[in-house]
C-alpha positions as CSV (number, residue, x, y, z in Angstrom):
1,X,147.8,59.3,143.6
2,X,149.7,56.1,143.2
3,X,152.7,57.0,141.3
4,X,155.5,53.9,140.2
5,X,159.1,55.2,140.0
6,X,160.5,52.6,137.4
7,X,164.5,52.7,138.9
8,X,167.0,50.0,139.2
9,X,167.3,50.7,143.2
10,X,165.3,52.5,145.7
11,X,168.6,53.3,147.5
12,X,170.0,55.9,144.7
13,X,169.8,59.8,145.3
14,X,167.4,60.2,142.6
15,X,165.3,58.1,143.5
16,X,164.8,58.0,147.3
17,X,163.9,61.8,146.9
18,X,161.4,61.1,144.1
19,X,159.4,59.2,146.8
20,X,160.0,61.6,149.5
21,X,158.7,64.7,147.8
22,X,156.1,62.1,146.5
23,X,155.1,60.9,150.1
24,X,155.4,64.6,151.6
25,X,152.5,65.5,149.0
26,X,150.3,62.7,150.1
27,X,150.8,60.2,147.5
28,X,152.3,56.4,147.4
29,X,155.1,56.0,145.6
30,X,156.6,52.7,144.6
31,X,160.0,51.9,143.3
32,X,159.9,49.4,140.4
33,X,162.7,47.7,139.1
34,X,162.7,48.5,135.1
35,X,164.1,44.9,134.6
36,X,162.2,42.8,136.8
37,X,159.1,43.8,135.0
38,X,157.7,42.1,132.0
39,X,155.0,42.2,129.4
40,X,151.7,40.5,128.1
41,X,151.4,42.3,124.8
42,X,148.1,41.0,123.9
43,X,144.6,42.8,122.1
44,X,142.7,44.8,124.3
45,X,144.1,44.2,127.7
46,X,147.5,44.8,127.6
47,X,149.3,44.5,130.8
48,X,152.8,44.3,132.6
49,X,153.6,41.8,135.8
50,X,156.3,42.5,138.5
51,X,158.1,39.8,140.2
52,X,155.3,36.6,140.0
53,X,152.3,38.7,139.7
54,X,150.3,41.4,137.6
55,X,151.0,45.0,138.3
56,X,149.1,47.1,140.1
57,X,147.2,50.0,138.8
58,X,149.7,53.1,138.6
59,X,148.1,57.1,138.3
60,X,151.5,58.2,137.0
61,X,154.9,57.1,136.5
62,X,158.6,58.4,136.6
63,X,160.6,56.4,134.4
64,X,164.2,56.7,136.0
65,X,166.0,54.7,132.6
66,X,170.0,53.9,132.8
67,X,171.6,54.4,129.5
68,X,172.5,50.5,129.7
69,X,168.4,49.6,129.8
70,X,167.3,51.8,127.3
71,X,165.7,49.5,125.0
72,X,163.7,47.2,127.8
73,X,163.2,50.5,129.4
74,X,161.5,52.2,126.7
75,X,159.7,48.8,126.3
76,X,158.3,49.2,129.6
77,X,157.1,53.0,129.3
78,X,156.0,51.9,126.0
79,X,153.5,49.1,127.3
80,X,152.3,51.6,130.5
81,X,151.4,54.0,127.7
82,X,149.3,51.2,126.0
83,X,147.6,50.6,129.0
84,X,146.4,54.5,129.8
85,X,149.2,55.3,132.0
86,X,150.3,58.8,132.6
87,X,154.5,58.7,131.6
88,X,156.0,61.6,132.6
89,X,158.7,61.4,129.9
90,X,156.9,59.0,126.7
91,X,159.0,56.2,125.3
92,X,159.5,58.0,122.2
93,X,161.2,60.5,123.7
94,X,163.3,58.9,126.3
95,X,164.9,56.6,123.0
96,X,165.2,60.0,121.1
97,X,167.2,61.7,124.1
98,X,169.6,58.6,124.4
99,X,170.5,58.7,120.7
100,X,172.9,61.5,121.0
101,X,172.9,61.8,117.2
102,X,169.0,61.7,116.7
103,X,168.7,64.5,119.4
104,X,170.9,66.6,117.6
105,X,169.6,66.5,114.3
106,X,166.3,67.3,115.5
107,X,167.7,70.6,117.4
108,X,169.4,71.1,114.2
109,X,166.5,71.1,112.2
110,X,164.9,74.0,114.6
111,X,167.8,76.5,114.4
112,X,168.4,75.4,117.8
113,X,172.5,76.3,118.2
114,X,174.8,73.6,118.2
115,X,179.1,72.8,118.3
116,X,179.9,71.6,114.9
117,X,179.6,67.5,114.8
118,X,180.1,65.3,112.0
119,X,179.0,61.4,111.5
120,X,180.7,59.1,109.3
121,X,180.5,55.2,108.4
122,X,183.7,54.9,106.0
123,X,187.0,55.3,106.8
124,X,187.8,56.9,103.8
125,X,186.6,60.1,104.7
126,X,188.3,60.6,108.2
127,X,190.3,63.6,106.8
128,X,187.5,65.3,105.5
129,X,185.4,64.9,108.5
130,X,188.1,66.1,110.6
131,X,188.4,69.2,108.4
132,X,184.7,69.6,108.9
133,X,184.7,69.9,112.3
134,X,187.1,72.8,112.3
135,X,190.6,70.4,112.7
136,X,191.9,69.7,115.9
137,X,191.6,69.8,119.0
138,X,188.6,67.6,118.5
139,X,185.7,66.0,120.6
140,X,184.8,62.0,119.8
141,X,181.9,61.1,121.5
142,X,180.7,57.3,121.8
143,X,176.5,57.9,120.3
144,X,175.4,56.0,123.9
145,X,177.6,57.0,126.1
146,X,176.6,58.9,129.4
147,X,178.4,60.5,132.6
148,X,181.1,61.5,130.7
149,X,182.2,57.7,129.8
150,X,183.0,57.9,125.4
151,X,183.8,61.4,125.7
152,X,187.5,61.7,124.1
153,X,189.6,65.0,123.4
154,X,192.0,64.7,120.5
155,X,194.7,67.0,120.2
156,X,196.1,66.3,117.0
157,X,195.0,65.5,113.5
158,X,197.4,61.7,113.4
159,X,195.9,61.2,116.7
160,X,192.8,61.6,115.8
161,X,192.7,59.6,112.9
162,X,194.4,56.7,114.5
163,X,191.7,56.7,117.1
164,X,188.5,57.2,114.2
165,X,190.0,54.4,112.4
166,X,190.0,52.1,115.6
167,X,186.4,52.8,116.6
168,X,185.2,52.7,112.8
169,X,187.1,49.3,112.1
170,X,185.2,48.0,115.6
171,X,182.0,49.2,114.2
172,X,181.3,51.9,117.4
173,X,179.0,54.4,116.6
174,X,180.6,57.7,117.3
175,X,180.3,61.3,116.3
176,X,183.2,64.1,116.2
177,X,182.4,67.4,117.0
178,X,184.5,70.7,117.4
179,X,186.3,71.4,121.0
180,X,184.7,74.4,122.2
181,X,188.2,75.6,123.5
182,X,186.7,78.9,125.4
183,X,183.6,76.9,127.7
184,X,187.8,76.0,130.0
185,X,185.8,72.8,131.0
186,X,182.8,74.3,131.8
187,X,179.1,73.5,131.0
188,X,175.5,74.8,132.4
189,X,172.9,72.4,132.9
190,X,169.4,73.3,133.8
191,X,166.9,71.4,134.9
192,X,163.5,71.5,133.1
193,X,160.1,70.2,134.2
194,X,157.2,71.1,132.7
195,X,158.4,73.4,130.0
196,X,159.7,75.7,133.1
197,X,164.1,75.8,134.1
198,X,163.5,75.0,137.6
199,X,167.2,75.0,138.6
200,X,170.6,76.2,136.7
201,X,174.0,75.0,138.0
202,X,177.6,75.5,136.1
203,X,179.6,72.5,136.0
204,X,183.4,73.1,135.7
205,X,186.0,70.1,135.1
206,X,188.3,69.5,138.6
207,X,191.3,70.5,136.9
208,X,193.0,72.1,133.8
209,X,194.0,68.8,132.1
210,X,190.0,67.5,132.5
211,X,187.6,68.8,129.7
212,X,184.5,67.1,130.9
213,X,182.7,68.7,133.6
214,X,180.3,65.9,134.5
215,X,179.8,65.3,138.4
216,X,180.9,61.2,138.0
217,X,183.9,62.8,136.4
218,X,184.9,65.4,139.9
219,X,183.4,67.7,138.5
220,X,182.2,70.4,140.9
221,X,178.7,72.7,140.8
222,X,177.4,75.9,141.7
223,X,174.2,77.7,141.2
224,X,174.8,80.0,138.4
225,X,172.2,82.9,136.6
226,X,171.3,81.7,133.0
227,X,170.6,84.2,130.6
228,X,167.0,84.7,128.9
229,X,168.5,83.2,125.5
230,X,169.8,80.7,127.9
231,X,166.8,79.7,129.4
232,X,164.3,79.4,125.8
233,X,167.1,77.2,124.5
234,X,167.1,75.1,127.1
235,X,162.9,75.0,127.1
236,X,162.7,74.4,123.5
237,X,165.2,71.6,123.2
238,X,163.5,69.6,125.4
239,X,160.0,70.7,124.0
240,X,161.4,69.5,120.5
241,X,162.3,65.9,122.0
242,X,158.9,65.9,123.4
243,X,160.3,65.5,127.1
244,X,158.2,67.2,130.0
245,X,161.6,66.3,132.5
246,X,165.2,67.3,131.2
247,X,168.5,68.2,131.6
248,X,170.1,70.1,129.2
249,X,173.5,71.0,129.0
250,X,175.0,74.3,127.4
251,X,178.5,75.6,126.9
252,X,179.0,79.4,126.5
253,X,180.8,79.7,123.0
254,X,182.2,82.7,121.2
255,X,179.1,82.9,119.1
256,X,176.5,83.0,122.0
257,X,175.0,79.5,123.7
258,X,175.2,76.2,122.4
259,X,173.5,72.8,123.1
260,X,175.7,69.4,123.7
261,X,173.2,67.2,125.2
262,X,169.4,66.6,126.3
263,X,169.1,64.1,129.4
264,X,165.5,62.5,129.5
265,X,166.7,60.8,133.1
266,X,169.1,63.4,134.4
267,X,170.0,63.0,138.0
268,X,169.0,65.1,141.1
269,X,171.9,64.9,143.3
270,X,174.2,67.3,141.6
271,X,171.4,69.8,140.9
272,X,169.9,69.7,144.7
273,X,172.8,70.2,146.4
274,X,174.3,72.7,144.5
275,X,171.0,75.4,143.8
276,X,169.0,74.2,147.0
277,X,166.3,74.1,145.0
278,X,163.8,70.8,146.0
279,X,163.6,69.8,142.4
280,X,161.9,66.6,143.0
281,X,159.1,68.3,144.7
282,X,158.6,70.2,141.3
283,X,158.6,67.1,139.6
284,X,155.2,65.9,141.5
285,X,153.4,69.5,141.4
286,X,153.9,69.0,138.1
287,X,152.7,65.8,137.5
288,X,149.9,66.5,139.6
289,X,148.7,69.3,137.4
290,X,149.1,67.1,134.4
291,X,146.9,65.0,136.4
292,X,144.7,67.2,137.2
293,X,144.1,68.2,133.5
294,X,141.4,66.4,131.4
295,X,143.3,63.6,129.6
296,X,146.3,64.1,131.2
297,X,147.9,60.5,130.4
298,X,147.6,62.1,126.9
299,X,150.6,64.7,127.8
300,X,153.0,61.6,127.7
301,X,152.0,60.5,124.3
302,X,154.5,62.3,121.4
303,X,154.2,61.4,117.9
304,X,156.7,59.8,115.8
């Protein structure tokens, strides 16, 4: 197979061990820039070209899409799934994934457990969304954000407000959700491909004053055993966004598991190094047996 890996640089972990495990299987794998590529959207034979001339023909592709590039990005995978491509993650449900608030009222809708979270547009009702939540301590969490960048812990309920009337009055979208006060800064994420947790690792924050866990943040990982309510919750949530690739973090609460984010691009480094599990190697089996299926480019394809 000729698979395209639409990244912004070969050189990044994820990446360079997409094409590895791609190349160790027997097929080519290419590194495409997201943003050097652009599109004839025309009748009939749509198309895409890549720095001066017209794409080659691709069996499957890995959309790698920073949270930055998210709408050319989805653009892209968009016009690859007009022209018959097999996407392993669909536009659809990469743009549903990055809205943090979309994503969550979707898992919301399934029963799928969740920290309390609250969405306003007025500052009138700061107090009352801040009562909704459960008070403070509070999370406030920037609706784009990623790697732990928009995430803020508010302690008290004057700080808080001061700090919701400041993004409101900018116009940033944001959410506040209850501090889940007994995770102590840690969070699970596993690793799903295919509708299968391929890898689990616990994530705990690099000291007692740091709530978020994340890797960019010092965060440090260790291969951890989820439990079997642990591991549907995971599967579901990313079969509800429609996403055959996920990462899907989990805090352990006092009333059982709960769901803070899906990731339709989440990295490999972290994951790898902590499990020694070859995750990207799952990645291509399994787009090889999507492949290998009749009207496999089909799998990419979710409905609106």
């Amino acid at each position: 197979m000729r698979i395209a890996i639409l990244s912004r640089s070969s050189s990044l972990y994820s990446t360079r061990r997409l094409v590895e495990a791609a190349e160790a299987r027997g097929h080519q794998a290419d590194t495409i820039d997201t943003m050097r590529c652009y599109m004839n959207i025309t009748s009939l034979r749509p198309s895409i070209h890549y720095k001066g001339n017209e794409l080659g023909h691709y069996d499957a592709v890995i959309p790698r899409i920073g949270a930055s590039v998210t709408f050319y990005g989805a653009a892209v995978v968009r016009q690859l799934e007009m022209m018959s491509v097999y996407c392993l993650n669909g536009s659809i449900a990469i743009t549903r994934a990055r809205d943090k608030l979309r994503s969550l009222q979707m898992l919301s809708k399934k029963g799928i457990g969740l920290p309390i979270t609250g969405f306003a547009h007025s500052l009138d009702e700061i107090q009352d969304l801040i009562k909704m939540v459960g008070g403070t301590p509070l999370v406030i969490k920037f609706l784009e954000g990623t790697q732990g960048i928009g995430v803020i812990l508010v302690e008290t309920s004057k700080a808080a407000r001061s700090v919701l009337e400041a993004f409101l009055g900018l116009k940033v979208n944001i959410m506040v959700q209850e501090y889940i006060k007994e995770a102590n800064g840690k969070d699970i994420r596993c690793f799903v491909v295919g509708g299968k947790v391929v890898a689990s690792m616990q994530r705990q924050a690099k000291s007692p004053e740091e709530f978020r866990s994340n890797l960019h943040r010092g965060g440090i990982a260790m291969p951890i055993e989820i439990t079997a309510e642990e591991r549907n919750m995971a599967i579901r949530s990313a079969q509800i966004l429609g996403l055959n690739l996920a990462g899907i973090d989990i805090v352990r609460s006092d009333r059982g598991p709960l769901i803070m984010e899906v990731n339709a691009s989440p990295g490999l480094e972290g994951i790898e190094k902590s499990t020694q599990v070859d995750v990207a190697s799952e990645i291509i089996k399994f787009i090889e047996s999507g492949m290998s299926e009749e009207g496999g480019s089909e799998q990419s394809k979710v409905k609106g």
